[in-house]
N, C-alpha and C positions, 0 to 999 in steps of 0.2 A: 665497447659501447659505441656506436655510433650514432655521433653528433655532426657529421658532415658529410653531404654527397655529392662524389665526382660526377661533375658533368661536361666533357669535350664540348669546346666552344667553336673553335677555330683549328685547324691543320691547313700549313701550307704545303701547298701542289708543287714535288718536282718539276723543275723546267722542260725536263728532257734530254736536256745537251750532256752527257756526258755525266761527272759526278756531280751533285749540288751539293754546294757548299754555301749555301743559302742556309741561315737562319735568323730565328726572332729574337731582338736584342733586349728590348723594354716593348712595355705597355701602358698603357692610358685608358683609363676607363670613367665615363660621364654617362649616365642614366643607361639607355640602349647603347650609345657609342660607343665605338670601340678603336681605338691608335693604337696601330702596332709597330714598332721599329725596328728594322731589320740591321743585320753586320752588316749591308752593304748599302746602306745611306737611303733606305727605300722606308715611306710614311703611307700605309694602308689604311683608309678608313672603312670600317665596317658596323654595321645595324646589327642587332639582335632583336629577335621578337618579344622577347622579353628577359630579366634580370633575373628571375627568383622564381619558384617553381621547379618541378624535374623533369616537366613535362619534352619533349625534342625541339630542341633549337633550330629555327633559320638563320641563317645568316645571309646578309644580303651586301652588296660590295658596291661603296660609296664612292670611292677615287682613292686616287695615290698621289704621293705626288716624292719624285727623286731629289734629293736634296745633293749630290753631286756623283762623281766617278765610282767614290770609292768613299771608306769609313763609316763606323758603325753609328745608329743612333744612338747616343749616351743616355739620352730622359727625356721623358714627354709629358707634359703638363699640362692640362686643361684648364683654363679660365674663363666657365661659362660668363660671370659677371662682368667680362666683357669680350664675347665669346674670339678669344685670344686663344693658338696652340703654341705653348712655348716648347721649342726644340733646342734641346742640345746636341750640335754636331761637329763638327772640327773644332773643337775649343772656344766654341758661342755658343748663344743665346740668341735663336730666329723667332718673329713672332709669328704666327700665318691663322689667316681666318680659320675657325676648327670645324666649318663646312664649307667652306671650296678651297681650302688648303693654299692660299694664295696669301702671299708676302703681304703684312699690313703696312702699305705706306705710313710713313714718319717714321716706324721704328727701327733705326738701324742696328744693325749685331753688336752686341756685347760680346768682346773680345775675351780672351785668356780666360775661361772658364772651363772646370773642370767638372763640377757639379754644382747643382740649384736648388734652390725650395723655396715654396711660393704661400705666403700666409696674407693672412687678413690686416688691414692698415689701419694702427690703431690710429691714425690722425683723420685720413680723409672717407669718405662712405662712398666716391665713386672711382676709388681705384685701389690697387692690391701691390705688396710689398715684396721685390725677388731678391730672394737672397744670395747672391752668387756668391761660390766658393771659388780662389785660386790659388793651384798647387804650385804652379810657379811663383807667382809674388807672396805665397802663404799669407794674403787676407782674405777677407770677407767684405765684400760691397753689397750695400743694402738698398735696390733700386724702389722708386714711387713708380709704377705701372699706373696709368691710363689708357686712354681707349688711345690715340694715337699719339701718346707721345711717353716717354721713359726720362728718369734722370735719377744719376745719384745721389743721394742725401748723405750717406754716409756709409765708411769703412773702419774693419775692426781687425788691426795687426795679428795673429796666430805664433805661437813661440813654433810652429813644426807646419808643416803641409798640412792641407783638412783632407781626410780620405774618406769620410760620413758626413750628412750636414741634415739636423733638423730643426725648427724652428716652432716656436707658439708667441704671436704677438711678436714682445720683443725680445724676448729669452733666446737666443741659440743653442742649440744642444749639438757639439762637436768635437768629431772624433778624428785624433790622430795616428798616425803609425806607432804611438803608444800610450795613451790616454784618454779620456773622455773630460770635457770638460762643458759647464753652464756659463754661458756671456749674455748679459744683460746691456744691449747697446746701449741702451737709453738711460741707464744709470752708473750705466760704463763699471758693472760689479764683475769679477768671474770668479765663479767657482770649481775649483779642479775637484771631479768626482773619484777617479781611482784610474790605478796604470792598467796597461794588459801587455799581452806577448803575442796576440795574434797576427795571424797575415791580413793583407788588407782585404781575401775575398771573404776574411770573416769577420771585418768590423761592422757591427750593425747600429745604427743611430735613426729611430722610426721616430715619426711622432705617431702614439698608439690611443689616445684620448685627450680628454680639455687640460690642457698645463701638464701632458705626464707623455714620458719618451722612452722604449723597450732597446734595453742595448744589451750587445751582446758584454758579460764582463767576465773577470779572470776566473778559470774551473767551470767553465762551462755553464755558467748560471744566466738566464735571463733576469736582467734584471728591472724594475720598472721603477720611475728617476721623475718625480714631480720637476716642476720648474723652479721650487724651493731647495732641490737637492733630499729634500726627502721620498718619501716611500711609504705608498698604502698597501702594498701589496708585497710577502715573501718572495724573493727569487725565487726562481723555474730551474729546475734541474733540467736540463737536457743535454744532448748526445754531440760529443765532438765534433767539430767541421758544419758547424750548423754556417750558411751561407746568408740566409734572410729570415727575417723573423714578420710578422703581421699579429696585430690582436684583431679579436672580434670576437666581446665583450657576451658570454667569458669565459672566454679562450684565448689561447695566444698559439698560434703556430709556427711551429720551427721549420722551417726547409734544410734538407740536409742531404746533399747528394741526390737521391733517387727516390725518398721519404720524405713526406710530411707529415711530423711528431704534432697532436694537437694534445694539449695541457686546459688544466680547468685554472684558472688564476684566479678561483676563489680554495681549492685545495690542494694544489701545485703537481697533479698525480693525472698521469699520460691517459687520456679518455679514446684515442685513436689513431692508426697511423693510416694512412695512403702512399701505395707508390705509385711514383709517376716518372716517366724514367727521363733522362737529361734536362727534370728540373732544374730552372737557376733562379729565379726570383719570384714575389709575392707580393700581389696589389690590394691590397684592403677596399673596400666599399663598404656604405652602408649595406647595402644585401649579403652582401659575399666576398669569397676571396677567392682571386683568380691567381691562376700558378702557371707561370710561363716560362716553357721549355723550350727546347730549339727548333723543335718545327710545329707545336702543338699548344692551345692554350685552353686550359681545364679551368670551368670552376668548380668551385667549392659550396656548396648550397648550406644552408644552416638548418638542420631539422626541426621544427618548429619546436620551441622551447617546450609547451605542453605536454607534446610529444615525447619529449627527453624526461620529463617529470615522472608522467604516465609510466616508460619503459622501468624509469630506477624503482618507482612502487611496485611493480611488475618484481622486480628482483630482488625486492625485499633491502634497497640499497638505500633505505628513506632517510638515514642522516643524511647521505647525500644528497638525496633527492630534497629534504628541505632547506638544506643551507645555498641551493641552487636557488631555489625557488624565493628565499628570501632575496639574495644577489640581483636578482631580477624581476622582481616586485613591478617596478615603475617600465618595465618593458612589455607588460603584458597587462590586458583587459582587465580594469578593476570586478566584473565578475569572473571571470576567469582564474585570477590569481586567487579570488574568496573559495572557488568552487575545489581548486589545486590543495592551495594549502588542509582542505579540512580533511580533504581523503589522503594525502601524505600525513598527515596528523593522528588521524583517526587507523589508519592500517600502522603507522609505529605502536600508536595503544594495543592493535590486536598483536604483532608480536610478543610487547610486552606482557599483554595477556594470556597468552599460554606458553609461556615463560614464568609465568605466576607472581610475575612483579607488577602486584595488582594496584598498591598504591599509584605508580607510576602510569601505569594504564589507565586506573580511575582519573587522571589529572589530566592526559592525553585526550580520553574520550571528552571529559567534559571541555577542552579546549578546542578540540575538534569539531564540537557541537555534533558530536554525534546520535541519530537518532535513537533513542533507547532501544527500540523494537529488535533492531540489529544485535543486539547482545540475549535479548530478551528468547528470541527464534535460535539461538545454540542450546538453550538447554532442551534437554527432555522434559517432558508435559507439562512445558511453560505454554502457556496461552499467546500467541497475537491473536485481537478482538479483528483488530482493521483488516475488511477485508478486503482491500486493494495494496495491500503491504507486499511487498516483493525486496526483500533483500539485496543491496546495493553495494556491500564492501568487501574489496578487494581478497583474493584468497589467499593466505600466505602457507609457505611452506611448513610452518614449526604446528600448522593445526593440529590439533588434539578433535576427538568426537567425544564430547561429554555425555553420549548417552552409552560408550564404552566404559568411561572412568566411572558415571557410575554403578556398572557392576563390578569391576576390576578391581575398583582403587577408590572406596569409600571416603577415608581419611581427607585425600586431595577432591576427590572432587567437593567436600565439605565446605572449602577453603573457596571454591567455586563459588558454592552459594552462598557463605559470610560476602565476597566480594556482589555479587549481584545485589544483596538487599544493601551494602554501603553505596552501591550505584545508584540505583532503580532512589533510593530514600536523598541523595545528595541531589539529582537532578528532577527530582517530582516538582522541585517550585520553582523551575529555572521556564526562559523559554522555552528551550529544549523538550523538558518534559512535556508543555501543554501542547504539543503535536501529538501526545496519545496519551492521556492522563489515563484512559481505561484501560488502555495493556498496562500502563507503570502499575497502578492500582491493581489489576487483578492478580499481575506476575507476582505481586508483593502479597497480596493473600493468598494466593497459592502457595508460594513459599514458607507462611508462617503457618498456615493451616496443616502444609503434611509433615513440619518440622516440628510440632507440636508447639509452638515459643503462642500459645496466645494469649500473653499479655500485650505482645507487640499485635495481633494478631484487633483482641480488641479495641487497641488504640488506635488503630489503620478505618475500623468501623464504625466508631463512634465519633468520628469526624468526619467533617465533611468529604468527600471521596465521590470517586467516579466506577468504582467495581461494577463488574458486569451481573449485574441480578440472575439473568439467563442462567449464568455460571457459577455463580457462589451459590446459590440456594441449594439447588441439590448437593453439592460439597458440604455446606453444613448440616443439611438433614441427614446424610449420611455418617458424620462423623458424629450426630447429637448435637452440634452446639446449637442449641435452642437459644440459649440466651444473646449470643453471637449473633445471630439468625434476626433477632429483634433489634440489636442496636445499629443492624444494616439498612432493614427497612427505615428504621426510624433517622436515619442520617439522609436518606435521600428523599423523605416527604412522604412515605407510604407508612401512615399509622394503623391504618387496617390490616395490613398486613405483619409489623409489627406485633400488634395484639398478639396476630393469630400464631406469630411464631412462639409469643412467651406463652401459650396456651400449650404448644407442642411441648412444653415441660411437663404436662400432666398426659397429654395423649399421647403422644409416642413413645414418650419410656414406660408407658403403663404397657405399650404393647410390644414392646421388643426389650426389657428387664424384669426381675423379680422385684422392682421395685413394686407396692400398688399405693393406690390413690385412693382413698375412700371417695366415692360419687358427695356425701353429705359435707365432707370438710372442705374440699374443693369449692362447693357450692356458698359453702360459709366465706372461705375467702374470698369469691371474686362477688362478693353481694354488690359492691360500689364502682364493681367496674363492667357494665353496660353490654360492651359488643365482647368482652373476654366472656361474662357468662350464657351470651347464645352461641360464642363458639365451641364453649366445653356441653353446653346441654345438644347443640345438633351431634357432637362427637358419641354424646350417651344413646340419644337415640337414633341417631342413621345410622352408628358404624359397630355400636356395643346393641344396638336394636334392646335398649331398657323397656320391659312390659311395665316399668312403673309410673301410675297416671300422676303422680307428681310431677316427676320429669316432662312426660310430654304437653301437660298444664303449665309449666312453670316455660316451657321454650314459647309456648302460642302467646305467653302471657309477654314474653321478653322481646317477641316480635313486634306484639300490637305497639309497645310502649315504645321503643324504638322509632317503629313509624309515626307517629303520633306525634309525641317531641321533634321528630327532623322535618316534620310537616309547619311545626312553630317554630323552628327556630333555624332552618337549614334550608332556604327557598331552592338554591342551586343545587341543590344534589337529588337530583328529580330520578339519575340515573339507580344510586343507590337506594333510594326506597321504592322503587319498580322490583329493584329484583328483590329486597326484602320482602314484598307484599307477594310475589310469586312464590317464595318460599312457603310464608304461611298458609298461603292459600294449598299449597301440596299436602302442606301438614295437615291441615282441615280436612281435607278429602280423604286421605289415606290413612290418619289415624284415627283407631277409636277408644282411645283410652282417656279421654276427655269430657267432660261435662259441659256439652253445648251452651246449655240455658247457661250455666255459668259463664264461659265465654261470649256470650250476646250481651248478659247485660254491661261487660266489661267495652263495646263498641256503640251500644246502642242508639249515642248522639255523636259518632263520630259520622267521617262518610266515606267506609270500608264497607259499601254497598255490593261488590261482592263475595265479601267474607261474612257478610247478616246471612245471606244469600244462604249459603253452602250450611252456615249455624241454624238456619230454620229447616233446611232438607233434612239435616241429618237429625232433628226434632220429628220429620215427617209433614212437615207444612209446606210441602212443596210448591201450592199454592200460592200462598203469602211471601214466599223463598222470589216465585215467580216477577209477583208485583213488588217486592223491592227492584230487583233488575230492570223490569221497564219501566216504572213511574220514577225511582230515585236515581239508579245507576243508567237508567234511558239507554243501554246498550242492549241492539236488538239478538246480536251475537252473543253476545254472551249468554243469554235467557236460551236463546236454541242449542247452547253448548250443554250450558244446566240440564237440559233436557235427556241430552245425549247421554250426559255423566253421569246423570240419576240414574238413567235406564240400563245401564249397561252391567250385566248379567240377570238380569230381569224380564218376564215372559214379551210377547209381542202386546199384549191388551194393556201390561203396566203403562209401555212406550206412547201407548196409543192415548190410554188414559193423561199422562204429561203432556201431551203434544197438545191434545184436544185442551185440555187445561190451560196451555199459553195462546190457543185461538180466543178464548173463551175473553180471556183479560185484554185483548186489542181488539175483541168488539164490544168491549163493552166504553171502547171508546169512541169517537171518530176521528182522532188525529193518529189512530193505529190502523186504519185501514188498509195502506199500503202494507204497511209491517204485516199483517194478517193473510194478504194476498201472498206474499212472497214467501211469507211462513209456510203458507197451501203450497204454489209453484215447486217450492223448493224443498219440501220434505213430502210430499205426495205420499209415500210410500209407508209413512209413519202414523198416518190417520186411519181410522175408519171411515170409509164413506159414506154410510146410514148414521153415523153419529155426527160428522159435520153437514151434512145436508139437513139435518135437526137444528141446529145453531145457526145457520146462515141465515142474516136478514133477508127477508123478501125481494127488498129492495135491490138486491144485487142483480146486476146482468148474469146472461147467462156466460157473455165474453169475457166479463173479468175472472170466473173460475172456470172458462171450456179448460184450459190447459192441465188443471187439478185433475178435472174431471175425466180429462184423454189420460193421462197418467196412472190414477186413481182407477180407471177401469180395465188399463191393459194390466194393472197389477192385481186386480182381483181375475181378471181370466186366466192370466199367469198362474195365480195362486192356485185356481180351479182344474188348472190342467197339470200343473203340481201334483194336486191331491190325487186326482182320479191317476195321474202317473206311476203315484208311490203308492194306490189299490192294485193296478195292475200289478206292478211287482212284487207286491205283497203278495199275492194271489199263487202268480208266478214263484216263487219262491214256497208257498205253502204245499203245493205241488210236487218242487222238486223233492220235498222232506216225506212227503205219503208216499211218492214214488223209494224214495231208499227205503223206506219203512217197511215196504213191501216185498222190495229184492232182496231187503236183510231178513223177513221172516218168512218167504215163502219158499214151503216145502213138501211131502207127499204125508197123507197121514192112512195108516193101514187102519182098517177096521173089519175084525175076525168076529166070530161068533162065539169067543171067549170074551170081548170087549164090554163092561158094562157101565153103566153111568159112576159116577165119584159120588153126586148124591145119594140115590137112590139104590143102588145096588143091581140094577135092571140091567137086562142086557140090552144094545142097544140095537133094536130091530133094523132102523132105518137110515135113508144116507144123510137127516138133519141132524146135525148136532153141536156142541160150542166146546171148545176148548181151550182152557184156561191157559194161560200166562206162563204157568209150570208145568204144564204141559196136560192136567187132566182132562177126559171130555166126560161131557155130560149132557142132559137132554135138555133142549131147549126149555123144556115146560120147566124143569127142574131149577134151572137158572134161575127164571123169571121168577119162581118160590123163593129164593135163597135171595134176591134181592128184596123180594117185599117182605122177608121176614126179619 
């Protein structure tokens, strides 16, 4: 896996002269900066464009500066805090500005030094504490650094040479040609950690975080060494001859010859290696970790953690991937890390989940907060309602297609669906679920509906719930649950519709079992329930079409009543007794199996003015039908609809006689004169024009009815040339039938002086004569005898 990428930083340029024998001894690294120390006493300063990224490095080249003939630079230290370069080169300690590379006056060299390390002063806040090792005198002097001046405070005897040296505060971490040991200057305590048998280029002594130091110990273990002398972390197995070690956190890298082994230090198990060839050492940074070899200085970039998380769910590697992501919680974006952990969380339950360690899954998803929908969307003809839902987790390898298992493998996918409704029912009252309460809802009535279980089934609908109406309803009319059907509507506020499902216990199974319903018993039970028996009586007669005037009596009667009461007692629902009156109203017009006068006197001081209306037409009072609609219902449309409604399949004179009849009742007013005008304008064609110019006041212009009257005259000349249109063709037509009449009976007829009449027996002298139909002839005179006889 890779968690870190090589990126060339620096290569130094042969001279030319011959062989070089030039290379880079140490390095130093501070933000962009970059010190590099050569075997031959030479101090490079160089810029980088930037630290971190993969993107191609510049490097850009700051100065140098030769620290003498000959000898390697040992270590280079940077002390921005008092932008100090400390160099070790011939067995000192030189200080020099760490941008113009020039000797800081006051500070003179510290002699016999072999190696150094430079930590934080726990006494003073404007200066830094150097710790020089010497292999000759085997101590340890511990210098107070300022900006231009140095002194020592104190030295710390070593029983052997120091060939490592790190430091935190005041703890020393130091390693000799055969042990490691902890020294606390300041409490003057030591503690020896353990021997080894290494050579010196493999003693390693880092400090690798806050109080903790990675050293190399016996069998090849990394090991990592609080300032306590304990250990939060297992040793690192790695590979013999390892030369330098670096962490970055968490990781630790080994350098070993021509390879850099990188280990996870939260599971101790090799995550990558790199080779880089005549590697010798490794500089840790916050960004990165650079590896400097003899003519070439590589870093090492850190793949962004996310990144690494992302690739292990990828691979299905998510214990690992979560015990990373825990490890590193506080190094990453507190939404970042919320957004990591739930899909590393959430893709473990999916493995678990078709693995069929559903418990374990179930506890996964729900800590995962996984969205239900995502589980919901693997089955077969599970519903998602939402429809901006697009599935978001991760694909693993061990999938299964559950709309395979369940044709294949019944049993198991069974086990499927026990686990979905302990899901779907575990997270319905969490937060989780109320991001789609009607997919959790309906996938759960779905579920319990084609499983047959409906007891759970009723219990899911008879409380409060979010089910999709759209989608249950035909599901349970299909399957009959009528009763089911009712305790759905009635959980979500829709009692009308309720009614009307517990009504489909009598109409629907009448019409698709052998069960039957007698119309009279039905009728007896739902006496006291109101909108249940207009439901079953419109059922008898709209869809069973009952010829019995009971029935269609008792529905006009359960109409009126209905509206009537909801007109006292129900002001807002204006929309429901509109379309209840429309109904009646259809019913009045289209049935006749009712006893009108009965029905009027049942309205007759209400003000269903035009249901009086349509109950006095179909009495034949169409008159009186009229004048309710304009004196009481005052609707002048309505009365010209009446009209229309009455007359329809009814000759033209009936039409004429209506129309003239609703002229007749708006002059006999004068607040209907308009209404009368427009009634003429606008139905022209309905009148007679000899019988309205009889009616019309005197008093009228002739302007207020020219437009009747142009109307009213192109329609009688229209009419007129109609008629003489359909004489001619009549004509025309009478014609064509005499003409075939003709071609089909004309023929020769021989007449011999054998030939003698059929009446009379005569022969027939002359060329007049008639001949009958069957062919006889006879004399004219004879004919005309036989008819008047």
């Amino acid at each position: 896996m890779k968690v870190f990428t090589p990126v060339l930083v620096f290569q130094k340029i042969p001279s030319g002269k011959g062989r070089d024998k030039s290379s880079i001894q140490c390095l130093e690294c501070f933000g962009k900066n970059l010190y590099i120390g050569s075997k031959e006493g030479l101090i490079e300063y160089i810029t980088l464009n930037s630290v971190s990224g993969e993107e191609s490095l510049s490097v850009r080249e700051v100065g140098k500066r030769q620290m003498g003939r000959s000898g390697a630079i040992g270590q280079l230290t940077a002390v921005p805090f008092l932008n100090h370069l400390l160099v070790l080169w011939d067995g000192s300690v030189t200080a020099l500005n760490m941008f113009s590379l020039e000797p800081i006056p006051g500070l003179k060299k510290i002699q016999n030094v072999s190696l150094f390390y430079v930590t934080e002063s726990v006494v003073q806040t404007d200066s830094v504490e150097l710790i020089a090792a010497s292999a000759k005198r085997k101590i340890v002097s511990v210098y107070n650094v300022c900006v231009d001046r140095w002194e020592c405070v104190r030295q710390v005897a070593l029983p052997q040479e120091p060939v490592a040296l790190a430091a935190h505060g005041t703890c020393l971490c130091v390693a000799t040609c055969d042990r490691y040991l902890l020294h606390d200057y300041q409490s003057q305590t030591t503690l020896d950690l353990f021997q080894h048998n290494l050579g010196k280029q493999n003693i390693i002594a880092n400090k690798c975080g806050k109080g903790e130091f990675i050293l190399n110990g016996p069998g090849s273990l990394g090991m990592f060494v609080m300032k306590n002398g304990t250990s939060q972390y297992p040793p690192v197995q790695w590979p013999d001859g390892v030369v330098d070690a670096a962490v970055h956190f968490p990781y630790v890298l080994a350098l070993q010859n021509q390879t850099v082994h990188i280990y996870s230090i939260l599971d101790q198990q090799l995550k990558q290696t790199v080779l880089l060839q005549s590697a010798k050492s490794l500089v840790s940074t916050e960004e990165s970790v650079f590896v400097v070899a003899d003519k070439e200085i590589h870093r090492l970039s850190p793949v962004p953690l996310e990144d690494q998380i992302q690739e292990l769910v990828k691979r299905q590697r998510v214990d690992e991937a979560l015990t990373l992501l825990d490890r590193v919680q506080d190094l990453l974006p507190k939404d970042s890390y919320k957004d990591l952990h739930k899909n590393v969380i959430c893709t473990s339950g999916m493995i678990k989940f078709y693995r069929e360690a559903f418990v374990e899954a179930k506890e996964l998803f729900m800590k995962g907060e996984l969205d239900p929908r995502e589980i919901i969307s693997l089955y077969p003809a599970m519903p998602v309602v939402s429809e901006d839902f697009t599935p978001q987790t991760t694909a693993v390898s061990n999938a299964k297609d559950l709309w395979t298992l369940s044709r294949d493998d019944w049993p198991t996918f069974q086990q499927y669906l026990s686990f979905l409704d302990d899901f779907l029912r575990e997270v319905r009252p969490t937060g989780q679920g109320q991001i789609c309460p009607q997919d959790i809802d309906s996938a759960l009535f779905k579920l319990y509906l084609e499983q047959a279980e409906y007891e759970k089934l009723d219990q899911l609908v008879s409380s409060q719930n979010d089910c999709n109406l759209q989608m249950c309803v035909p599901d349970l009319e299909q399957h009959k649950r009528f009763f089911t059907l009712g305790l759905l509507y009635q959980s979500q506020g829709q009692h009308f519709n309720a009614i009307q499902a517990g009504i489909q216990i009598f109409t629907k199974m009448h019409a698709s079992s052998h069960i039957m319903f007698a119309p009279e018993e039905v009728l007896t039970i739902l006496t006291n329930y109101a909108v249940a028996m207009i439901l079953y009586l419109e059922f008898l007669v709209n869809e069973l079409h009952s010829k019995e005037e009971k029935h269609h009596a008792m529905l006009i009667s359960s109409y009126i009543k209905w509206i009537l009461q909801s007109t006292e007692i129900d002001y807002g629902n204006e929309t429901g007794r509109e379309e209840m009156r429309h109904k009646l109203q259809m019913l009045l017009w289209q049935s006749s199996l009712y006893n009108a006068d009965t029905i009027y006197e049942q309205i007759t001081s209400s003000s269903l003015h035009v249901e009086k209306a349509i109950l006095l037409g179909k009495s034949g009072k169409h008159k009186k039908a009229l004048q309710v609609l304009v004196y009481e219902e005052k609707d002048q449309q309505a009365a010209v609809s009446y009209c229309w409604r009455t007359s329809a399949g009814r000759d033209g004179k009936f039409t004429q006689g209506m129309f003239l009849t609703l002229l007749q009742i708006y002059l006999e007013s004068t607040h209907h004169v308009i209404a009368a005008v427009d009634l003429l304008n606008q139905n022209a064609a309905s009148f007679d024009l000899v019988s309205v110019l009889r009616v019309l006041p005197g008093s009228w212009s002739l302007k207020l009815v020219l437009r009747f009257l142009c109307e009213s005259m192109r329609g009688t000349v229209h009419d007129k040339r109609m008629r003489g249109l359909e004489m001619s063709l009549a004509k025309v037509e009478t014609l064509r039938h005499k003409h075939a009449l003709m071609e089909a009976t004309h023929e020769k007829i021989r007449v011999d002086r054998g030939c003698v009449c059929h009446s009379c027996q005569k022969r027939l002298s002359g060329p007049e004569f008639l001949r009958r139909p069957t062919g006889e002839l006879t004399h004219v005179s004879c004919h005309g005898g036989e008819s008047g006889h």
